[in-house]
Backbone as a ProteinNet text record, in pm:
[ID]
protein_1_A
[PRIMARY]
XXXXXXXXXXXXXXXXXXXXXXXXXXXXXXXXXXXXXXXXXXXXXXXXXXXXXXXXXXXXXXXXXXXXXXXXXXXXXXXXXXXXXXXXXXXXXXXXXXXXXXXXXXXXXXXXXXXXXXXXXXXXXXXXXXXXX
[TERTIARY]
-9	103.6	51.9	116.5	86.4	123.4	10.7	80.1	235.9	243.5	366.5	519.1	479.6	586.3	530.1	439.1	411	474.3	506.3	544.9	709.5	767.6	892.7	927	893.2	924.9	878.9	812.2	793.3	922.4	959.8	1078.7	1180.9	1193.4	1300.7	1320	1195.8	1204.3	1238.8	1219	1179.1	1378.8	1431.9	1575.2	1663.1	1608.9	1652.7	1657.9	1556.1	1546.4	1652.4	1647.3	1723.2	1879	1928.8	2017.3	2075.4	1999.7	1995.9	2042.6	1892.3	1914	2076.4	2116.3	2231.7	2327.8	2341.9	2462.6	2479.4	2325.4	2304.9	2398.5	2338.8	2407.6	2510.6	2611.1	2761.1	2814.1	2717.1	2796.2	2778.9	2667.8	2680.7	2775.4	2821.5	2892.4	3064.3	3091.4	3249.4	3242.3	3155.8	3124	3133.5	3081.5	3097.2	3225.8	3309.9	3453.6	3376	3287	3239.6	3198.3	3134.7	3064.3	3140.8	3223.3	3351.6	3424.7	3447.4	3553.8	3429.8	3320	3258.3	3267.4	3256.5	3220.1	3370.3	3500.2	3587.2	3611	3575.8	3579.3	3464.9	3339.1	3277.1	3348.4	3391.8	3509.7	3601.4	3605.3	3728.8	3653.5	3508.6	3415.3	3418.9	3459.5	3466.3	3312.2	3205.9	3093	3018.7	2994.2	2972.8	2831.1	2821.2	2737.4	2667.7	2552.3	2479.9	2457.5	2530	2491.7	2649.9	2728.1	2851.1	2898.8	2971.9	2992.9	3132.4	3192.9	3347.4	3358.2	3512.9	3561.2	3674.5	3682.2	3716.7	3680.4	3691.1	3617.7	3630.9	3750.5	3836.3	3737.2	3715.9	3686.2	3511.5	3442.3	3309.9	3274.8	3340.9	3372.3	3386.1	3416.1	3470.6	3349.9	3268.9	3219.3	3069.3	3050.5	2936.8	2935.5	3060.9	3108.8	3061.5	3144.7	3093.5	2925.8	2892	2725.8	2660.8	2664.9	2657.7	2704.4	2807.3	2821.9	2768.1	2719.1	2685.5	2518.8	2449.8	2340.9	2319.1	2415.7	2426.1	2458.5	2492.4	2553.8	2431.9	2421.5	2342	2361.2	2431.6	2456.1	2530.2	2539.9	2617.7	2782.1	2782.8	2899.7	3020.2	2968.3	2992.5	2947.6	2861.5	2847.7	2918.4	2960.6	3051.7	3180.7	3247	3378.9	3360.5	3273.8	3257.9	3272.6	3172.8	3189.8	3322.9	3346.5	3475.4	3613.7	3604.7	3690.2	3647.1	3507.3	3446.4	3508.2	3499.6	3551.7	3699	3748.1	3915.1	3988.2	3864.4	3878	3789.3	3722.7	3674	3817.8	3842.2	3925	4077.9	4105.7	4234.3	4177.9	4043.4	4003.6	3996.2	3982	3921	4072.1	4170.4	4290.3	4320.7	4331.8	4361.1	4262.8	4167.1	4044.8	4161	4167.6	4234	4393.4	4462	4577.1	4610	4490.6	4462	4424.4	4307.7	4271.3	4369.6	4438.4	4600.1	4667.8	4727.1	4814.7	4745.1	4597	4488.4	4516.2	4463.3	4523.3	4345	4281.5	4125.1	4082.3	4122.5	4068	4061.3	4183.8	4172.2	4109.1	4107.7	4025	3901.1	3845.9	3696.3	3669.3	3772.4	3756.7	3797.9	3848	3858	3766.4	3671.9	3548.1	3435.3	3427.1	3333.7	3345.6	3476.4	3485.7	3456.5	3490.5	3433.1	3292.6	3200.1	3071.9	2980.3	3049.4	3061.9	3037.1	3197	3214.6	3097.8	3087.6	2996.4	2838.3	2788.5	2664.6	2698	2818.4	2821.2	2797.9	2861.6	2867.7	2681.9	2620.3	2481.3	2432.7	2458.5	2425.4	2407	2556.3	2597.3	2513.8	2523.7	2472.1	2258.4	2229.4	2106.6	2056	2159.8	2120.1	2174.4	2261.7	2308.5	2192.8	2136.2	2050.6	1904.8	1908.6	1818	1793.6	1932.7	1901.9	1866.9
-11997.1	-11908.6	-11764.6	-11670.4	-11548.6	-11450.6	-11361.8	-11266.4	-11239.2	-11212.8	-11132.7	-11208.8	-11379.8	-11497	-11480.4	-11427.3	-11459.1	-11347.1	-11264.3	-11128.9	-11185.6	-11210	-11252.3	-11347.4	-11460	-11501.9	-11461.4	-11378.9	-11317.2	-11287.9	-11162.1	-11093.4	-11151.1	-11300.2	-11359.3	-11414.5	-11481.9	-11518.9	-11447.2	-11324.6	-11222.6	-11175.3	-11180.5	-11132.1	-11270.8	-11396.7	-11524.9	-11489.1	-11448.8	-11513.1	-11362.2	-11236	-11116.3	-11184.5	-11236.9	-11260.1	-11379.9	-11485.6	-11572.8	-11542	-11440.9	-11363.1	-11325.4	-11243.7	-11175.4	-11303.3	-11383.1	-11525.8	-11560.8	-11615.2	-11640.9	-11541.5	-11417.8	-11315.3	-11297.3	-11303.4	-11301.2	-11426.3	-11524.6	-11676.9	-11638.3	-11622.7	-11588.9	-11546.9	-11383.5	-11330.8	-11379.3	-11481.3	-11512.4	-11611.8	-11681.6	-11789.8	-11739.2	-11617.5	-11549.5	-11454.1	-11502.1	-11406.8	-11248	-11226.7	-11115.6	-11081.4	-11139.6	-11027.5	-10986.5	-11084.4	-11091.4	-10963.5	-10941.2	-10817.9	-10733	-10685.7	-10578.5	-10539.8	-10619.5	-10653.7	-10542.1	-10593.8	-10539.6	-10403.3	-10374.1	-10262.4	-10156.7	-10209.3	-10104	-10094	-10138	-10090.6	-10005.8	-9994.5	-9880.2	-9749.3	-9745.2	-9660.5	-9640.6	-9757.4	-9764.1	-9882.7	-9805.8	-9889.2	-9935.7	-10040.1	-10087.8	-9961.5	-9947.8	-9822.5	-9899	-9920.7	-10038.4	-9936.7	-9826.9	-9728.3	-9724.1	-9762.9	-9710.7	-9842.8	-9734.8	-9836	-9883.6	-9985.8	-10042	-9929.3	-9920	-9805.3	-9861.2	-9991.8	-10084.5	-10156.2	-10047.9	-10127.3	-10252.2	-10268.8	-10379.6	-10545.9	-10498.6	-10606.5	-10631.2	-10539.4	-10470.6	-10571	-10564	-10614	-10782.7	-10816.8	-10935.4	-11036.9	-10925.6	-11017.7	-11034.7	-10862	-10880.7	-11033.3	-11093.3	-11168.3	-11306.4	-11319.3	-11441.5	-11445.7	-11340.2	-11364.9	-11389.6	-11364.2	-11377.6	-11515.1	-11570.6	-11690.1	-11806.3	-11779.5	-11859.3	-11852.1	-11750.7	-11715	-11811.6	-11837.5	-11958.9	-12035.7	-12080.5	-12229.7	-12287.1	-12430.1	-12527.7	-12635.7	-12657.6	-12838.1	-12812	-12897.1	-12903.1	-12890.2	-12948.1	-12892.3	-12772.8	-12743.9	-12593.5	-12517.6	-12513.7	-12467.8	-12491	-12642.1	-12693.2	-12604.4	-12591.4	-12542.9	-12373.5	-12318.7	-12165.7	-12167.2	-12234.2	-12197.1	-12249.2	-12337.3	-12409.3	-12274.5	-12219.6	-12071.6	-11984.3	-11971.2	-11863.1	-11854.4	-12006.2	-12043.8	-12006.1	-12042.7	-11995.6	-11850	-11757.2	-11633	-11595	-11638.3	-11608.5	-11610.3	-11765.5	-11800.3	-11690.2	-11671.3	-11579.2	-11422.9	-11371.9	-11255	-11249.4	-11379.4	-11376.7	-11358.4	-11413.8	-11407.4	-11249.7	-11198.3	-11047.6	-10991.4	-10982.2	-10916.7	-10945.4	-11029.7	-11061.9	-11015.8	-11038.6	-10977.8	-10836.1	-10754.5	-10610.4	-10550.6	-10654.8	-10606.5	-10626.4	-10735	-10719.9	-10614.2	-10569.6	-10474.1	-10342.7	-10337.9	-10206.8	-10134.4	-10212.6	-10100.4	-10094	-10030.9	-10019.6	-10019.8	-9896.7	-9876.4	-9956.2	-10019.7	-10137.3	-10264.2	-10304.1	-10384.6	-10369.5	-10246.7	-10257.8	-10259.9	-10215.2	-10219.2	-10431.9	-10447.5	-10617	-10690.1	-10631.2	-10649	-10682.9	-10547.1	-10539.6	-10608.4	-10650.9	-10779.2	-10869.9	-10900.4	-11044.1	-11046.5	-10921.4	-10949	-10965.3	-10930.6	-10936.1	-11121.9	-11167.7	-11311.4	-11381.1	-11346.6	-11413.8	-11402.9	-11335.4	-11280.4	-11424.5	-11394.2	-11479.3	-11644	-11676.9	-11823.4	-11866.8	-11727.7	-11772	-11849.2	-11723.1	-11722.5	-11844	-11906.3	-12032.2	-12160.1	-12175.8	-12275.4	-12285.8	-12108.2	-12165.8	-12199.7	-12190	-12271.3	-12389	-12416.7	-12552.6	-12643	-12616.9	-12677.9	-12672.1	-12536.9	-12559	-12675.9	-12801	-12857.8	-13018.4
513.2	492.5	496.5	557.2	549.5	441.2	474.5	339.5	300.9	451	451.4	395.1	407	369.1	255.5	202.2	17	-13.8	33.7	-5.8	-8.6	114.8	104.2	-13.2	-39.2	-123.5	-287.2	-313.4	-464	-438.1	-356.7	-331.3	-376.9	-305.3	-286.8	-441	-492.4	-634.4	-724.4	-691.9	-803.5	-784.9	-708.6	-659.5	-751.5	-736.8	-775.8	-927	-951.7	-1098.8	-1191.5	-1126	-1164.6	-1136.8	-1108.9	-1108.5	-1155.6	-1194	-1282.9	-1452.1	-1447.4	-1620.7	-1622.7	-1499.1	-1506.3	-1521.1	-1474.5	-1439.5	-1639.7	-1663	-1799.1	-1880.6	-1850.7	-1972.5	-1994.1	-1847.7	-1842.8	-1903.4	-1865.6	-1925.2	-2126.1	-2137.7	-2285.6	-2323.8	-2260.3	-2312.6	-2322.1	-2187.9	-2209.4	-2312.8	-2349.6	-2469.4	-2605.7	-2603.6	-2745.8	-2738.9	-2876.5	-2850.2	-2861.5	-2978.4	-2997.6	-2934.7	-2868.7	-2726.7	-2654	-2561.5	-2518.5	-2564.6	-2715.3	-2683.5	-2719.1	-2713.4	-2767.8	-2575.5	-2513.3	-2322.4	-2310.2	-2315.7	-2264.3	-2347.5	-2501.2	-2567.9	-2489	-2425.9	-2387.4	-2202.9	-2158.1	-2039.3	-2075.3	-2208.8	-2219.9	-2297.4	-2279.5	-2336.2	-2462.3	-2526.6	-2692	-2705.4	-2789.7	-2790.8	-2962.9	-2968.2	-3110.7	-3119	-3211.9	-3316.2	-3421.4	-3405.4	-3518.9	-3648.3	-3669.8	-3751.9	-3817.1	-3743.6	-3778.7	-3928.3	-4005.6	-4159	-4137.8	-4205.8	-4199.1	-4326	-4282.9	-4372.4	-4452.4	-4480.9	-4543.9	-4680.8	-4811.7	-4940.4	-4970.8	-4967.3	-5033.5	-4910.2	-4794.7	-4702.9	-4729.8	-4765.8	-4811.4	-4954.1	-5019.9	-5152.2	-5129.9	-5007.2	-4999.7	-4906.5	-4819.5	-4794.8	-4853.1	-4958.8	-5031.7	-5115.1	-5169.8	-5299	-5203.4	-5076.2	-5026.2	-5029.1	-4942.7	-4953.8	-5081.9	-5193.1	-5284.5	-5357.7	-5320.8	-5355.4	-5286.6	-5106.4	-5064	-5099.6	-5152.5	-5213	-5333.7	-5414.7	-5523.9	-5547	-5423.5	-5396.8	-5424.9	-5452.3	-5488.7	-5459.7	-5380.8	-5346	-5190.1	-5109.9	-5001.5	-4933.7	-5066.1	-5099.8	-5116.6	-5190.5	-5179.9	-5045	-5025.7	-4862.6	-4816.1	-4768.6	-4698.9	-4687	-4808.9	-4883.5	-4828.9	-4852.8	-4829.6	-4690.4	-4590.6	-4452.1	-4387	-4449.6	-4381.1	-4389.4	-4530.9	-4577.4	-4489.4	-4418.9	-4338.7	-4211	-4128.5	-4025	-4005.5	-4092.1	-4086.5	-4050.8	-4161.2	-4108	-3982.9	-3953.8	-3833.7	-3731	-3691.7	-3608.7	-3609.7	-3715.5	-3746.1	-3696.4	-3749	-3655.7	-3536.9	-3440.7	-3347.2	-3243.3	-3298.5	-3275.6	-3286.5	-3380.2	-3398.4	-3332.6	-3270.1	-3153.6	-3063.3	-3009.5	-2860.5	-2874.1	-2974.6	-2925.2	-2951.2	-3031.8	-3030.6	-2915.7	-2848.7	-2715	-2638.3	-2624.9	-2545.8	-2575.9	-2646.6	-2670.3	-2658.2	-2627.4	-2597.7	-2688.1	-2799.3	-2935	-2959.6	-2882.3	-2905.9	-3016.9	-3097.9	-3245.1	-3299.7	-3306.5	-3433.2	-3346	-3195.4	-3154.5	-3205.3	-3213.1	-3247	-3411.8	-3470.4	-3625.8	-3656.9	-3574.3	-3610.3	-3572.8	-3450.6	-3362.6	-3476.8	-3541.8	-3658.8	-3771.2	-3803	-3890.6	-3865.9	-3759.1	-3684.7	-3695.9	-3667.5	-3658.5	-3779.7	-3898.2	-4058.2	-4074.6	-4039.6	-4049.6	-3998.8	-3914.2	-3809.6	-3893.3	-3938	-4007.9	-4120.8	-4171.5	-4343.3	-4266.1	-4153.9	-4098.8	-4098.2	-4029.2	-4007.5	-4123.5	-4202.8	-4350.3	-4439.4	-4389.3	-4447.6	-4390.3	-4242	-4192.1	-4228.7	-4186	-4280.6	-4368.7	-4511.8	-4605.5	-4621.4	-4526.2	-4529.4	-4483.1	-4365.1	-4277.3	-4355.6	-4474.6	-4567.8	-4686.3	-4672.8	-4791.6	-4704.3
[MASK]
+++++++++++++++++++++++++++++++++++++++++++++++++++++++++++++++++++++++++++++++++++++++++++++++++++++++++++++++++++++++++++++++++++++

């Protein structure tokens, strides 16, 4: 084989596999609602801010209390019961993401965005100490 066919095919691999990552990343992202609307929130040049705070006490308050309870849970149970309460609000945010982003009510798409990504943190939360017992 000649150089020049080794050259072509790095090329060609190297073109394969860049666009692979890319296929992957897009598939991630329609899989995750959150990504999903953070994806269509940054099309409308509204972009998540890993700095930016919820300006929401009352929601602040609520999900410090879950973490905190799923922090002292002690049996499976209770896990169970907390994430299953977690899941619910997830699913009901995930609903209010999408029909905020329907109605292109941005702001509050991305302020429900950031709840979601709240929920989503407490679910981790939950399942690794679930998977911890």
């Amino acid at each position: 084989m000649s150089s020049r066919h080794m050259v072509t095919e790095r090329r060609t691999f190297s073109i394969a596999a860049a666009q692979s990552s890319q296929l992957n990343k897009a598939y991630q992202t329609l899989l995750s609602p959150l990504l999903r609307a953070e994806y269509i929130l940054a099309k409308q040049g509204i972009y998540e801010d890993e700095n930016e705070k919820l300006e929401d006490p009352e929601f602040i308050t609520e999900i410090m209390d879950i973490r905190q309870e799923i922090e002292d849970a002690s049996d499976d149970e209770t896990l169970t019961r907390l994430s299953k309460k977690n899941k619910e609000k997830i699913d009901l945010t995930i609903g209010q993401v999408s029909q905020l982003i329907q109605d292109r009510n941005w702001k509050a798409a991305k302020t429900a965005s950031t709840r979601l990504k709240y929920l989503l943190g407490i679910d981790k939360a939950a399942e690794k100490k679930i998977h911890h017992y």
